[in-house]
N, C-alpha and C positions, 0 to 999 in steps of 0.2 A: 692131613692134619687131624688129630684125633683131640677132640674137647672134654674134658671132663669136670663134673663139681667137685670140690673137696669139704665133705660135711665135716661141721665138728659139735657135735649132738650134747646139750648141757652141758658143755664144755671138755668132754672126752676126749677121747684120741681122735684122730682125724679119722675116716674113712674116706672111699672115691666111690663116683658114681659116673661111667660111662655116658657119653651123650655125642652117639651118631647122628649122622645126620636125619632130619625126619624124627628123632624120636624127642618124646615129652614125658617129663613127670611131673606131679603135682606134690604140691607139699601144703600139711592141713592140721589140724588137730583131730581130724576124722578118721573111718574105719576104709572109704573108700581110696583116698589119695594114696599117691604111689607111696611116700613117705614119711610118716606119722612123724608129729611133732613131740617136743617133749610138753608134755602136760604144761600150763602155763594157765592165767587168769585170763578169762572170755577169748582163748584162743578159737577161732571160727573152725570149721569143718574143713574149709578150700582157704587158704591164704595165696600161693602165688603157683604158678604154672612158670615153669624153665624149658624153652624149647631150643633148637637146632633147623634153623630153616637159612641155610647160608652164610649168616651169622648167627649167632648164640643172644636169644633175648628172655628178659622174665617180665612175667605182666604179674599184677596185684589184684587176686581178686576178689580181694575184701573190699577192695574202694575204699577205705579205711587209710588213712597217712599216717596214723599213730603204730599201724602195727607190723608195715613192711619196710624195711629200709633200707636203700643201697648207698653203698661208702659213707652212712652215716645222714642220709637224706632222708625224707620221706620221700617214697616212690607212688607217684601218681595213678599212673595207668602200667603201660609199658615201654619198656628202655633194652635200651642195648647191654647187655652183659657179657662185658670184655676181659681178658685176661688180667688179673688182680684185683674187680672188682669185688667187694666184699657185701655180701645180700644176708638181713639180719631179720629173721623173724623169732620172736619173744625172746628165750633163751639160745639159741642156734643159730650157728654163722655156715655159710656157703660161700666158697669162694671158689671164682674161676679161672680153671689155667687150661693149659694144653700143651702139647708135644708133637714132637714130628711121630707119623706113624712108621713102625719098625717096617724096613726094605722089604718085600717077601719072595723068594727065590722064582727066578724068574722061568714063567711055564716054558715046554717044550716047543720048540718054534715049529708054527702051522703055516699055510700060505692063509694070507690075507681073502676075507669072503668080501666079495666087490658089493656084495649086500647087509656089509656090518652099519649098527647104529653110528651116526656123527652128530655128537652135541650140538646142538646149533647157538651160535655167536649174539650176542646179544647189538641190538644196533644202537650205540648211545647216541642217538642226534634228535636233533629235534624239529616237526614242520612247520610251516608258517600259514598264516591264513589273515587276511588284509579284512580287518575289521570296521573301518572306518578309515576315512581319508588320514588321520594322524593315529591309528592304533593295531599293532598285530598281535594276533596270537598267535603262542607256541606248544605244540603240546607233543608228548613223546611218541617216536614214532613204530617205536620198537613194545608191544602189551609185558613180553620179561624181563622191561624195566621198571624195576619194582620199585613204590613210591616213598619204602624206607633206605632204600641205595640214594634213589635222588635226594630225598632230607639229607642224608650224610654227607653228600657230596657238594651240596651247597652249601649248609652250616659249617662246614672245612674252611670252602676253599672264597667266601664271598659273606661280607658283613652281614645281619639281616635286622629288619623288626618288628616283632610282631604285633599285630595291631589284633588286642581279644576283649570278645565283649562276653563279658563273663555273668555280666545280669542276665542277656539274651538265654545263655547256655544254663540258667537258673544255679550257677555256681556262685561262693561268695569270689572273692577278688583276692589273690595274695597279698604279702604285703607291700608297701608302696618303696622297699629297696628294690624287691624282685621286680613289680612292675609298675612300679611310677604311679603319678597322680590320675585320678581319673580324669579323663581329656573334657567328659561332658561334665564336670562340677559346678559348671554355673550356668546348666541347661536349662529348659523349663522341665519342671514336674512331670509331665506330662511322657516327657522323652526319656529322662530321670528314671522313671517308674519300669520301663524296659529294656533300658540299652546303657550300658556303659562302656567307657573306649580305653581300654588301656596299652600302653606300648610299652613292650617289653625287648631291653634291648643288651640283656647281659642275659649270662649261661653260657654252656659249655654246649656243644650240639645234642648232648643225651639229651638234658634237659631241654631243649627246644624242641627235640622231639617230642618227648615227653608232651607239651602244652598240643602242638598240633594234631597227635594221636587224640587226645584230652577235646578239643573242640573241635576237630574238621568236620566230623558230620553231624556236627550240630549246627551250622550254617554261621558258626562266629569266630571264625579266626582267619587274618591275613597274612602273610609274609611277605614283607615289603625290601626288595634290594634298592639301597640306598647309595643316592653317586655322592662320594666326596666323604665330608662327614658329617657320621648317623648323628650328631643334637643341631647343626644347622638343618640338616635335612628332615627331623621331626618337626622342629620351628615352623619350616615351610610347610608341613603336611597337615599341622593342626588349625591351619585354618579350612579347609576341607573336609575335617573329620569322620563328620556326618555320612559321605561316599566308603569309609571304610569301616562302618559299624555292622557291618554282613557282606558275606562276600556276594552275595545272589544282588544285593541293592550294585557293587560296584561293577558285575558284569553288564546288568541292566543297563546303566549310566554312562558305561563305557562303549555298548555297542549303539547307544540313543542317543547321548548326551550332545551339547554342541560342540565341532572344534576346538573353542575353546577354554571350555571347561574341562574336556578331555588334556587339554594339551596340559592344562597351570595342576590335575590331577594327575599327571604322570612325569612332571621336569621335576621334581626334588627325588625320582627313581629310576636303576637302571630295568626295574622292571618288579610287577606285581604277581605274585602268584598265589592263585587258588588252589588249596587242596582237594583230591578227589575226592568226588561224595557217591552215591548210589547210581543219579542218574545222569554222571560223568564221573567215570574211572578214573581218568587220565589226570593229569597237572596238565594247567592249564598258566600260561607264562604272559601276560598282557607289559607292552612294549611301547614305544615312538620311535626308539632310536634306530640310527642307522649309521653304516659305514663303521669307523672302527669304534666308535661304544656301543655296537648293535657287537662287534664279536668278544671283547667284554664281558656282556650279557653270558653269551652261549659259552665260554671259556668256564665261567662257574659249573657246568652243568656237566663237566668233560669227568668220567669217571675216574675214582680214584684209584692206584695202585694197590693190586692185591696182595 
């Protein structure tokens, strides 16, 4: 499969811009970027970065929401950048497509070297580890499962909600279509002044990436899979709140907490998951269930068709 951008520069003619795997260019108003922009007002030096690492993604990095946009959004951090997606900085559009790469005539046949490279398989499962009499954890077993494959594959294929504390993460708060009321609005000040709890439970998986790249290693975002349905299941989870306003408070909680605080903190889910930070790579999948809403669970995490 061969990726390419389709630039259309101050509104010009199109050009194309090749994008093998492994490579990146940068696009800016500056002298060093791969791709100079057209002149515009306070266009920055570096605006976004477009790369090819399996799948084709672009990050923002002005940090700026006014000045990058995909399909007409503000783009946060960074997103997946899929065929027909449209990426808009000041005057200038990118869009991305691809094609099948041309057949190329096939080499002269050798015997096989019983010592040629073999790709190696990636293992998508996942293992278990008995946390507490009512909690286990799951985490992947396979390091080249990469933790923007499992976003994708969950936000597909299994409801989710995100529980983000946006005070924590020193960010203002969207707005309350995107993510609702804040959960602690009638906290005390004291709590008020550093933690707010929002659940977010609409977008599309870009955009849910998007939030989770945004706050995972700032110690405030959770993903919560929801049994049944996500506004009864919020209903039940906000009386608990408190356990999901960092995810370091609800590992703590979860591996210490009583039976039964654990149990009434994890029955409105089919399971909770922390994102990887610094000093745990991995996704970490915290569970009760078992028998067949325990495979349920693991059925979300089954990779998707390439």
């Amino acid at each position: 499969m061969l990726f390419f951008v389709k630039c259309r520069l101050d509104g010009n003619t199109e050009t194309e811009i090749e994008l093998p795997k492994g490579k990146s260019i940068t696009l800016g108003g500056g002298s060093a970027v791969d791709l100079r922009l057209t002149p515009y007002f306070q266009l920055p030096e570096n605006c976004a970065r477009i790369w090819h690492d399996d799948h084709c993604l672009v990050e923002n990095l002005t940090r700026k929401t006014s000045i990058v946009l995909l399909n007409g959004r503000p783009l946060h951090t960074v997103a997946l950048f899929e065929k027909g997606d449209v990426l808009q900085i000041g005057v200038d559009q990118f869009k991305m497509d691809y094609r099948e790469a041309e057949a190329a005539s096939p080499p002269p046949t050798a015997a096989k070297s019983a010592d040629a490279p073999v790709t190696p398989q990636i293992n998508y499962s996942l293992s278990s580890a008995i946390v507490s009499p009512v909690v286990t954890k799951y985490t992947p077993v396979d390091a080249g499962w990469k933790p923007a494959d499992m976003l994708l594959q969950l936000f597909t294929q299994l409801p989710t909600i995100l529980f983000a504390n946006f005070r924590a993460a020193a960010m203002d708060p969207p707005a309350a279509s995107v993510a609702g009321s804040d959960l602690f609005e009638t906290a005390s000040d004291e709590i008020r002044e550093e933690h707010s709890l929002h659940a977010i439970i609409n977008g599309n998986p870009r955009e849910r990436m998007e939030w989770v790249n945004l706050l995972g290693d700032k110690d405030a975002i959770i993903v919560a899979i929801p049994v049944g349905d996500v506004q009864k299941c919020l209903a039940e989870s906000k009386l608990f709140g408190g356990w999901f306003v960092r995810p370091s408070i609800l590992e703590v909680t979860l591996a210490r907490g009583s039976r039964c605080l654990c149990e009434q903190l994890l029955r409105p889910f089919l399971g909770l998951v922390i994102p990887p930070k610094e000093s745990e790579p991995k996704w970490q999948i915290y569970s009760s269930l078992k028998g067949n809403d325990e495979k349920q669970l693991l059925a979300g995490f089954k990779p998707l068709r390439r």
